[in-house]
TIRO-2110 file (N, C-alpha, C; in Angstrom, 1 decimal):
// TIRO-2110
11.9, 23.9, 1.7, N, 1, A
11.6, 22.6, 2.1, CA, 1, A
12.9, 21.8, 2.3, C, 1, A
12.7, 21.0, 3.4, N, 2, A
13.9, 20.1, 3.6, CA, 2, A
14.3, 19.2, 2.3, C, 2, A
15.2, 19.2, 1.5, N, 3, A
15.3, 17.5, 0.6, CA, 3, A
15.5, 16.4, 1.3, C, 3, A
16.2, 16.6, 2.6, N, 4, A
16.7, 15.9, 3.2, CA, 4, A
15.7, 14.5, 3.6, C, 4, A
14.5, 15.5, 4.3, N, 5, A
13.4, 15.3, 5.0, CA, 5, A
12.6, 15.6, 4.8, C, 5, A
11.9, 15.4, 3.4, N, 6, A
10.7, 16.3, 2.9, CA, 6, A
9.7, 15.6, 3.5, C, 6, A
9.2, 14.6, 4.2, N, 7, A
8.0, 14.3, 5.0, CA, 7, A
7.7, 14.5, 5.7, C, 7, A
9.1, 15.0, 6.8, N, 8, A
9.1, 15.0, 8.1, CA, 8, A
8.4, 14.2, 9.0, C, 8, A
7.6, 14.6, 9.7, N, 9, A
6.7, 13.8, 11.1, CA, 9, A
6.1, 12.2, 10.0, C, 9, A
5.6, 12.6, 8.6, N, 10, A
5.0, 11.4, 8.3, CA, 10, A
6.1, 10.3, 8.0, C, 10, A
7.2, 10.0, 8.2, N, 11, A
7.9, 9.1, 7.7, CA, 11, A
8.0, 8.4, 8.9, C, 11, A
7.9, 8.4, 10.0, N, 12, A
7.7, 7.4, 11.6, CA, 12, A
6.9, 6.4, 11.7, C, 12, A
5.2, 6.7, 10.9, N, 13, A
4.2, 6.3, 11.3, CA, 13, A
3.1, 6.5, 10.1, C, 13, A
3.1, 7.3, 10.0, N, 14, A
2.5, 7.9, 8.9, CA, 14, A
2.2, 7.4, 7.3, C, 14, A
3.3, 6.9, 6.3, N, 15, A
4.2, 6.1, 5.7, CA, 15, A
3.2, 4.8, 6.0, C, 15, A
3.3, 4.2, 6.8, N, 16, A
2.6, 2.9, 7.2, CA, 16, A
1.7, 3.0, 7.3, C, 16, A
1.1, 3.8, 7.5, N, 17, A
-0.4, 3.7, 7.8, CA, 17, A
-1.2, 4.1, 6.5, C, 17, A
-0.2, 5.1, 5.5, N, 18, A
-0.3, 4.6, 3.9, CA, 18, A
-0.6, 3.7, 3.5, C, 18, A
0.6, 3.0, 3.5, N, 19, A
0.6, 1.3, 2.9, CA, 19, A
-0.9, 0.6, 3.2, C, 19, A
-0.7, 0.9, 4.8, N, 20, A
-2.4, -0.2, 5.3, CA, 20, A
-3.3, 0.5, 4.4, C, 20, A
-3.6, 1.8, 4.3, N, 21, A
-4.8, 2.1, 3.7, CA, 21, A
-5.0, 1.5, 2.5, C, 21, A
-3.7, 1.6, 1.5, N, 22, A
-3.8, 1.5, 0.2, CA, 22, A
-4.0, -0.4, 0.2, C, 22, A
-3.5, -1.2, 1.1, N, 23, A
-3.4, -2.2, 0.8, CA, 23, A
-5.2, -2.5, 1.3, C, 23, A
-6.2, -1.3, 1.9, N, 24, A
-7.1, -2.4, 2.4, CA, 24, A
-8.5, -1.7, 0.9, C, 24, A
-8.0, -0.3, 0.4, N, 25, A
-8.9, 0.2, -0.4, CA, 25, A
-8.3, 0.8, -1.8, C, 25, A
-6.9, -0.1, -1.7, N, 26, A
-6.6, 0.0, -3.5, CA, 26, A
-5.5, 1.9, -3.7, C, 26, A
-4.9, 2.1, -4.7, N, 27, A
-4.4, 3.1, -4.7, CA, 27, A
-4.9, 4.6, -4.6, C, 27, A
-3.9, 5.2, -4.7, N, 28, A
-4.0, 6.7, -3.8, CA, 28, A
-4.4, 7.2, -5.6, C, 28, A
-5.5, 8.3, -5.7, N, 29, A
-5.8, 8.8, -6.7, CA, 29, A
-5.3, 10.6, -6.1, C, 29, A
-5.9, 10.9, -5.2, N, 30, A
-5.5, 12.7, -4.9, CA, 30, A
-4.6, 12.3, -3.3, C, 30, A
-4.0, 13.5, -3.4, N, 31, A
-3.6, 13.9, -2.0, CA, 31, A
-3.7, 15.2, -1.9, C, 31, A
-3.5, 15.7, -0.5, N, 32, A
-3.8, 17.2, -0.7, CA, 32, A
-3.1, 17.3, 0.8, C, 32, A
-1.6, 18.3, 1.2, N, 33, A
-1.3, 18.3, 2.4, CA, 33, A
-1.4, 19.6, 2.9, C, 33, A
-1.0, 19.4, 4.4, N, 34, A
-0.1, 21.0, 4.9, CA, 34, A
1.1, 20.7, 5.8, C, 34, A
1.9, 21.6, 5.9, N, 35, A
3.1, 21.4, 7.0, CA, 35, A
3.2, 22.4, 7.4, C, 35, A
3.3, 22.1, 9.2, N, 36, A
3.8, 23.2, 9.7, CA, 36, A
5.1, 23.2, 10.7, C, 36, A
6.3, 23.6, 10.6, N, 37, A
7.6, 23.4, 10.6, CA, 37, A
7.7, 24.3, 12.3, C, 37, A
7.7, 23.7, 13.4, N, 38, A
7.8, 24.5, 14.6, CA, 38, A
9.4, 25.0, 14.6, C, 38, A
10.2, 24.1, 14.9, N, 39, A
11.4, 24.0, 15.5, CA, 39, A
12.2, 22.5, 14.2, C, 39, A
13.4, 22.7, 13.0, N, 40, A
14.0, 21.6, 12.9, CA, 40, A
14.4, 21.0, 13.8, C, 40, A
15.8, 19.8, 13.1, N, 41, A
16.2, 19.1, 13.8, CA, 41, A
17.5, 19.7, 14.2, C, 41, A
18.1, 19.2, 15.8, N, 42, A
17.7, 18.1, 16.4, CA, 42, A
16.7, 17.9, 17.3, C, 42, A
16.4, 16.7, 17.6, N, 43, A
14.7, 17.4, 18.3, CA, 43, A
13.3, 18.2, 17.7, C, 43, A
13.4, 17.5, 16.4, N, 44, A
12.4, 18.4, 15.5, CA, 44, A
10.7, 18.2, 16.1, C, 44, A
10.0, 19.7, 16.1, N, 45, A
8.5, 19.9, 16.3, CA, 45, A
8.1, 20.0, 15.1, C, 45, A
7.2, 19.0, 14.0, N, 46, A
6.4, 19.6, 13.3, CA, 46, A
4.6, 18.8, 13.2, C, 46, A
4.0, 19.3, 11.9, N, 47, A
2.9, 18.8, 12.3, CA, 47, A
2.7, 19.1, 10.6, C, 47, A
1.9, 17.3, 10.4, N, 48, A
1.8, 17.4, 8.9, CA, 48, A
0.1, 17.0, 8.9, C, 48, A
-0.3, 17.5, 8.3, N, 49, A
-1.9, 16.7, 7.5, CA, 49, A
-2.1, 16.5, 5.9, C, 49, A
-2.3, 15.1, 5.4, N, 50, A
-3.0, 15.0, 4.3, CA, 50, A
-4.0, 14.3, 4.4, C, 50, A
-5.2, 14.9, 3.1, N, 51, A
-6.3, 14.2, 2.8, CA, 51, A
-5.9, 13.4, 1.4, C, 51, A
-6.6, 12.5, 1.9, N, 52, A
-6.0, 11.1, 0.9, CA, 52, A
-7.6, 10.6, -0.2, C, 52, A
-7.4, 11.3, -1.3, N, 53, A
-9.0, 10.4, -2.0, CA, 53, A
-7.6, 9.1, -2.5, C, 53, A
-8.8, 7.8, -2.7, N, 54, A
-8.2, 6.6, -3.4, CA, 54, A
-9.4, 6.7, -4.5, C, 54, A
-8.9, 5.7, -5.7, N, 55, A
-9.4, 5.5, -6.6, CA, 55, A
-10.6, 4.9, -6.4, C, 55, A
-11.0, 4.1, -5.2, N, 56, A
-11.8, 3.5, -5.2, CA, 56, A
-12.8, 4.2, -4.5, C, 56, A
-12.6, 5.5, -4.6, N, 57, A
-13.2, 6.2, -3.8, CA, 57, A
-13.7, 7.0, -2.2, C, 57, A
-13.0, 5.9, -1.7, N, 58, A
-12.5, 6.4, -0.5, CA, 58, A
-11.8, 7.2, 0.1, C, 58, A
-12.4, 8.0, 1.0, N, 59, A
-11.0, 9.0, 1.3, CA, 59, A
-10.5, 9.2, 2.6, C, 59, A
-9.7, 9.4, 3.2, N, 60, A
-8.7, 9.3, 4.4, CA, 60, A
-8.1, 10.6, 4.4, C, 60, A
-8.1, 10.9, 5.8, N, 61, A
-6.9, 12.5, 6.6, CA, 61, A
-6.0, 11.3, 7.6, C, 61, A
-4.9, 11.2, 7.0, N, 62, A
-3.6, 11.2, 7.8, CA, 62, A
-3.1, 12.6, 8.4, C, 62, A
-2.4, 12.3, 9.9, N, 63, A
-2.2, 13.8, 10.6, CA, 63, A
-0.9, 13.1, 11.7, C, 63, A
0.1, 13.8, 11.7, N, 64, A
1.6, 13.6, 12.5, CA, 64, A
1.5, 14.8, 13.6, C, 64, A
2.0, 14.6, 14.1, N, 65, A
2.5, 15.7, 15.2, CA, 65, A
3.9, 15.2, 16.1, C, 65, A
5.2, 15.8, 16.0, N, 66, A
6.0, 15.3, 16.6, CA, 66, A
6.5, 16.4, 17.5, C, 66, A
6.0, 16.2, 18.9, N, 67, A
6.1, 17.6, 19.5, CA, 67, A
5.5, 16.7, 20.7, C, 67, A
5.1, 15.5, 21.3, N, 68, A
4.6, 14.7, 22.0, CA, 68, A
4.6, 13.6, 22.6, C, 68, A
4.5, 12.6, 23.4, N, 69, A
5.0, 11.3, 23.5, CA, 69, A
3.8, 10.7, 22.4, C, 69, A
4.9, 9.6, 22.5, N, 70, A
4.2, 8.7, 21.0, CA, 70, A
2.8, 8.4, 20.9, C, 70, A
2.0, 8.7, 20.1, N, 71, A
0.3, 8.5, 20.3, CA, 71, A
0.0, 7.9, 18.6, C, 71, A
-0.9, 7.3, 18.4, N, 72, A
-1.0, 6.6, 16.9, CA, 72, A
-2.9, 6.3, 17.3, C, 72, A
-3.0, 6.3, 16.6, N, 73, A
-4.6, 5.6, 15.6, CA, 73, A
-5.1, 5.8, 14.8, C, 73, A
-5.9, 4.8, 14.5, N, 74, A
-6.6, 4.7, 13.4, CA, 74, A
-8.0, 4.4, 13.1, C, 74, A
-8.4, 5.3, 12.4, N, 75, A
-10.2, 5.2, 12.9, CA, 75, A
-10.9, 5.1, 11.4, C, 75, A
-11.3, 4.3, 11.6, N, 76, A
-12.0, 4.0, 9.7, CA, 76, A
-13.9, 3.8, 10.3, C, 76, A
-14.2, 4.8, 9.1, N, 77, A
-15.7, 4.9, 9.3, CA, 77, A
-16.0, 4.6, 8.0, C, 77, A
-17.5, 3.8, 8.2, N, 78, A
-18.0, 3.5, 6.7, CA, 78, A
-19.3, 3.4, 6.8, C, 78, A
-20.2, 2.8, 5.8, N, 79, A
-21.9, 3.5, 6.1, CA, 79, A
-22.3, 2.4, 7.0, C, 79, A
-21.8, 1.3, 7.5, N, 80, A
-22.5, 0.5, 8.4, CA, 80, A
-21.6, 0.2, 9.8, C, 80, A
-20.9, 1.4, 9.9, N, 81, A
-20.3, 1.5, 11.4, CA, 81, A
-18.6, 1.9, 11.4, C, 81, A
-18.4, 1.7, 12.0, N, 82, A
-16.9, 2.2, 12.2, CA, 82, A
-15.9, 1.2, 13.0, C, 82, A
-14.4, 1.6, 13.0, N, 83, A
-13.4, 0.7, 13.5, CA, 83, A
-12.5, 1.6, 14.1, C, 83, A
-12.0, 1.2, 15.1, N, 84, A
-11.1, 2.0, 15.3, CA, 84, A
-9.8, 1.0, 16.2, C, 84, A
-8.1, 1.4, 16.1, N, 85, A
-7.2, 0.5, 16.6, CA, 85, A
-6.2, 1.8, 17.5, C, 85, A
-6.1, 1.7, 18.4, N, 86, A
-5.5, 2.7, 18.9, CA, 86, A
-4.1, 2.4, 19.6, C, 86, A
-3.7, 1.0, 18.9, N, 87, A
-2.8, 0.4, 19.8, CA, 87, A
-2.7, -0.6, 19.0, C, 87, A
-1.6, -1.4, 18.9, N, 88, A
-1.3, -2.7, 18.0, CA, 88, A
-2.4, -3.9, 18.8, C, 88, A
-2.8, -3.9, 19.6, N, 89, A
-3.8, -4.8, 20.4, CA, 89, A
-5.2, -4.6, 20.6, C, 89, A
-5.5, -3.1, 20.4, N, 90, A
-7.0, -3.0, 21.1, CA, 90, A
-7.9, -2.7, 19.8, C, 90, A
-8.8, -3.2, 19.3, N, 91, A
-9.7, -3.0, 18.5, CA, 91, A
-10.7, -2.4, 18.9, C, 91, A
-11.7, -1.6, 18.6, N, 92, A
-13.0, -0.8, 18.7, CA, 92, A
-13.7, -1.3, 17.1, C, 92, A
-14.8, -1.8, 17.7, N, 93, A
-15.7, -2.0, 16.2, CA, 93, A
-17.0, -1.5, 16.9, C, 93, A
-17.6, -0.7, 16.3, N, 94, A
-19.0, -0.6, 16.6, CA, 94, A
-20.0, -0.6, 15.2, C, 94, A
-21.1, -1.3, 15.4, N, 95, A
-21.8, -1.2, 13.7, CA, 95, A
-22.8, -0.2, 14.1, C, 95, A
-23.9, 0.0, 13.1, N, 96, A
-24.8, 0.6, 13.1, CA, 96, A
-26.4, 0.2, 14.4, C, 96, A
-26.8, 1.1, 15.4, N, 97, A
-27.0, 0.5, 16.0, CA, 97, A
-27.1, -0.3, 17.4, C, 97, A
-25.4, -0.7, 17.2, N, 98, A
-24.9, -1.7, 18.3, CA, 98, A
-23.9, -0.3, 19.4, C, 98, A
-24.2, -1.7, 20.4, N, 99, A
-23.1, -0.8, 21.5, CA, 99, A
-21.3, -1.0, 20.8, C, 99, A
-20.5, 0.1, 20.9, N, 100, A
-19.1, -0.7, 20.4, CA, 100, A
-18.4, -1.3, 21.4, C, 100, A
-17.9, -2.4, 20.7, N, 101, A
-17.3, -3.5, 21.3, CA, 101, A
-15.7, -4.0, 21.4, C, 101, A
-15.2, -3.5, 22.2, N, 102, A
-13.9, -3.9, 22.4, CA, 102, A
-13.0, -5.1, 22.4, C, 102, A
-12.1, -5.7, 21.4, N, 103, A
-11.5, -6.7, 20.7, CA, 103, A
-10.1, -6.4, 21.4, C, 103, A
-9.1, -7.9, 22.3, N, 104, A
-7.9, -7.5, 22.1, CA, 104, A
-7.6, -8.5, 21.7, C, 104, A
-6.2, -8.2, 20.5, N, 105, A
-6.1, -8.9, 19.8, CA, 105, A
-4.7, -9.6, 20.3, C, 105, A
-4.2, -10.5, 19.7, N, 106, A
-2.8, -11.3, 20.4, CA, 106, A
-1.5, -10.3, 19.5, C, 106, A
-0.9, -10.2, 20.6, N, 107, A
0.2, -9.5, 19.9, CA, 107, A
1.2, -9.9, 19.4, C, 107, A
1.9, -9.3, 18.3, N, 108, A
2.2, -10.1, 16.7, CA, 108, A
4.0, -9.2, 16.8, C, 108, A
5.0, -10.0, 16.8, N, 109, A
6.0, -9.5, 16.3, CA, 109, A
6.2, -9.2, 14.7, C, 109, A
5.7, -8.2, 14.2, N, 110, A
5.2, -8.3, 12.6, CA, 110, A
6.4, -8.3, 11.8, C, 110, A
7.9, -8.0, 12.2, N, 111, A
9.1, -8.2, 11.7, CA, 111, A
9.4, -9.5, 12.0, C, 111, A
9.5, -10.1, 13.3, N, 112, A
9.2, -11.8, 13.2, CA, 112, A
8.5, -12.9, 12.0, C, 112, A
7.3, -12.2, 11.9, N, 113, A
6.6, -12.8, 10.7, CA, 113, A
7.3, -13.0, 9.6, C, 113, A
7.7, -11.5, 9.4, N, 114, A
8.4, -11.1, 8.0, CA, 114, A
9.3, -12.5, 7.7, C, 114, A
10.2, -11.8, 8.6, N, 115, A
11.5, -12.8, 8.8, CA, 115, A
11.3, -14.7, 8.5, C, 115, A
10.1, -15.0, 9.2, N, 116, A
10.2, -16.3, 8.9, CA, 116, A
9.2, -16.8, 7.5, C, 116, A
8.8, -16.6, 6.9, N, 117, A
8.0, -16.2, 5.9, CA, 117, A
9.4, -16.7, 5.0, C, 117, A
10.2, -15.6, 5.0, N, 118, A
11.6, -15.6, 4.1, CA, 118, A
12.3, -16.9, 4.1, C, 118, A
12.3, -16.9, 5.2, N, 119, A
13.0, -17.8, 5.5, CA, 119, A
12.6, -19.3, 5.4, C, 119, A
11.3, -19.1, 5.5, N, 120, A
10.4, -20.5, 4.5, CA, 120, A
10.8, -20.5, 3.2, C, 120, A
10.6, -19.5, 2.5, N, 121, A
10.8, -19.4, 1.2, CA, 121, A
12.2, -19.9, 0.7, C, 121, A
13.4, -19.3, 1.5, N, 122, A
14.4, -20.4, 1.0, CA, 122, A
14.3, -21.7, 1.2, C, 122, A
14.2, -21.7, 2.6, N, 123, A
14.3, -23.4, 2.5, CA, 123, A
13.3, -24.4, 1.8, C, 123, A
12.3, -23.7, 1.1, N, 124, A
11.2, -24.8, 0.3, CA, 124, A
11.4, -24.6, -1.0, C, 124, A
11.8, -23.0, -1.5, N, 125, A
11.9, -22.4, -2.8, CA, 125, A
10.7, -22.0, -3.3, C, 125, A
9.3, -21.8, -2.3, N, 126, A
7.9, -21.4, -2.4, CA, 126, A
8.7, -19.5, -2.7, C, 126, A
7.4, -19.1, -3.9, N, 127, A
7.8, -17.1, -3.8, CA, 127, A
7.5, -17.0, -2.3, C, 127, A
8.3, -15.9, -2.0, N, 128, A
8.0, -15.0, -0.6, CA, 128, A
7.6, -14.2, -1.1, C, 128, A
6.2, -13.6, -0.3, N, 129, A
5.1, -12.7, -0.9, CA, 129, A
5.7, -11.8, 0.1, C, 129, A
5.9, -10.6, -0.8, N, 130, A
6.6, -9.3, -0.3, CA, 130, A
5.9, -8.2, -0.9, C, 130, A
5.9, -7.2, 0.1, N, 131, A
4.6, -6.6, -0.2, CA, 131, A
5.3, -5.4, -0.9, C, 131, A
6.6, -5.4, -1.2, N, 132, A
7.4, -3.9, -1.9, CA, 132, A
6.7, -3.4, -3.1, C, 132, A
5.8, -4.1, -4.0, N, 133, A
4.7, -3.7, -5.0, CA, 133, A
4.1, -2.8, -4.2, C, 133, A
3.1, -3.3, -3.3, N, 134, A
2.3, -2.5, -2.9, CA, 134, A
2.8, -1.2, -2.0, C, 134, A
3.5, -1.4, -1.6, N, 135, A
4.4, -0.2, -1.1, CA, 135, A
4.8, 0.9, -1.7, C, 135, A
5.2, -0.1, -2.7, N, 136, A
6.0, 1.6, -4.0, CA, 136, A
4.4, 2.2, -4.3, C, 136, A
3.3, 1.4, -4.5, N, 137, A
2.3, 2.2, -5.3, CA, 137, A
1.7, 3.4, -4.3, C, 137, A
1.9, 3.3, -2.5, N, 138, A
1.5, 4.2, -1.9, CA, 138, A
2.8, 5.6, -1.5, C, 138, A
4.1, 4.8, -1.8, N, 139, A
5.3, 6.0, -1.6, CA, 139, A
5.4, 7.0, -2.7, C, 139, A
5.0, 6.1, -4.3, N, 140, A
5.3, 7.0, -5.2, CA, 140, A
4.1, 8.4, -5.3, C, 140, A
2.5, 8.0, -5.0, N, 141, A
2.4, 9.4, -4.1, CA, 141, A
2.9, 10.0, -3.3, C, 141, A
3.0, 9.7, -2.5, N, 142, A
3.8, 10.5, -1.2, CA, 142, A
4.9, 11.2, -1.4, C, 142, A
5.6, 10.5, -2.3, N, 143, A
6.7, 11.5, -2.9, CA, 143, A
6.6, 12.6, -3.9, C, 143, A
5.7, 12.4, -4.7, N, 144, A
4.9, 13.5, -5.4, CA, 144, A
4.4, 14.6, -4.2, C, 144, A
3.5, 13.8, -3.5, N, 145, A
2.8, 15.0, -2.6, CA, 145, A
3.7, 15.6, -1.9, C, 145, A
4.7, 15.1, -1.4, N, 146, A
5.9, 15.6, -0.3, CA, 146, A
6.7, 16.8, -0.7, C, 146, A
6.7, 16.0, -2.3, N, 147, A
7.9, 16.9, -3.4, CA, 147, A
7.0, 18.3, -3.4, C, 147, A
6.0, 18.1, -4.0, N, 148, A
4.9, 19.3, -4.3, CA, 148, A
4.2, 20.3, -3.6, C, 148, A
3.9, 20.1, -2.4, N, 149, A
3.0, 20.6, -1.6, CA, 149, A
2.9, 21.6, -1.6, C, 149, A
3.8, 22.5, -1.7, N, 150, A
4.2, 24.0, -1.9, CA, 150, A
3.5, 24.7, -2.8, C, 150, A
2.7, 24.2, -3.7, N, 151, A
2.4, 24.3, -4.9, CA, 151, A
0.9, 25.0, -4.5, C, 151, A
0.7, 24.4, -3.3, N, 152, A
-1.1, 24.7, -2.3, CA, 152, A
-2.0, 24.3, -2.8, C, 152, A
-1.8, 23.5, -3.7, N, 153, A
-3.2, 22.8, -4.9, CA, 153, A
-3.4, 21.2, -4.1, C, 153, A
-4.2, 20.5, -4.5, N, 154, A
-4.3, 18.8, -4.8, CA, 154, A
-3.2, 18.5, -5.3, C, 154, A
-2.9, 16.9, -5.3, N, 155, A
-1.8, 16.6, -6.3, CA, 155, A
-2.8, 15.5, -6.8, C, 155, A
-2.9, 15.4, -7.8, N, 156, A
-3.0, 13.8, -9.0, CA, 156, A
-2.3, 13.2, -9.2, C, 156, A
-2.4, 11.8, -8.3, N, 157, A
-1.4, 10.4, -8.6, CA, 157, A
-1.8, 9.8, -9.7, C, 157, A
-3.0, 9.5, -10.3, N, 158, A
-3.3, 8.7, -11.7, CA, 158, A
-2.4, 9.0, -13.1, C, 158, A
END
């Protein structure tokens, strides 16, 4: 395994899409990966999948592939319909039932945000709500799972 780069393809995209999970259904209880190493770097081809259970019982497959032009989404299903975002703008909601319905949403410089948020905070002296808590609670699996994987088992973050 790389030390260097033991996530590979998941640290682009992947990594964040962590964070959103854990921030919308609480922390990561199992992970379970694979990697498949085409070609290192420079110009690296690989292709990662983990299945993600959370404590709250939910579970998620994260999947990278860097061998491609840029492609991302995200599709969350649950017992009364599904979501899907395939683009920082386009929403798919469909419930149970209904035809799905297509949402665009206004597009958001989300480092802009960041930045002024901060920057409120000094000049009022209000906390700047930073989300590095919740961050660390989805990387320090990932670092477990990343470190471990080799191992061919589950990993337990609790």
């Amino acid at each position: 395994m790389n030390r260097a780069r033991p996530w590979r393809g998941m640290t682009g995209a992947g990594l964040h899409i962590l964070d959103a999970f854990v921030n919308l259904v609480g922390p990561v209880a199992e992970v379970d990966a694979r990697l498949f190493v085409q070609k290192s770097a420079p110009d690296p081809r690989d292709a990662i999948a983990a299945l993600v259970q959370f404590k709250s019982g939910a579970t998620g497959l994260l999947a990278t592939v860097r061998a491609a032009p840029s492609y991302w989404r995200v599709h969350v299903f649950g017992t009364r319909g599904w979501a899907e975002a395939r683009d920082e703008v386009m929403l798919t909601l469909a419930r149970n039932g209904e035809k799905p319905q297509q949402q665009v949403l206004p597009q958001v410089d989300s480092l802009a945000v960041l930045l002024e948020a901060f920057a409120e905070s000094v000049e009022t002296g209000r906390h700047f709500r930073s989300q590095h808590r919740k961050c660390w609670r989805s990387s320090a699996p990932s670092k477990r799972l990343f470190a471990r994987r080799s191992e061919g088992r589950p990993v337990r973050c609790s």
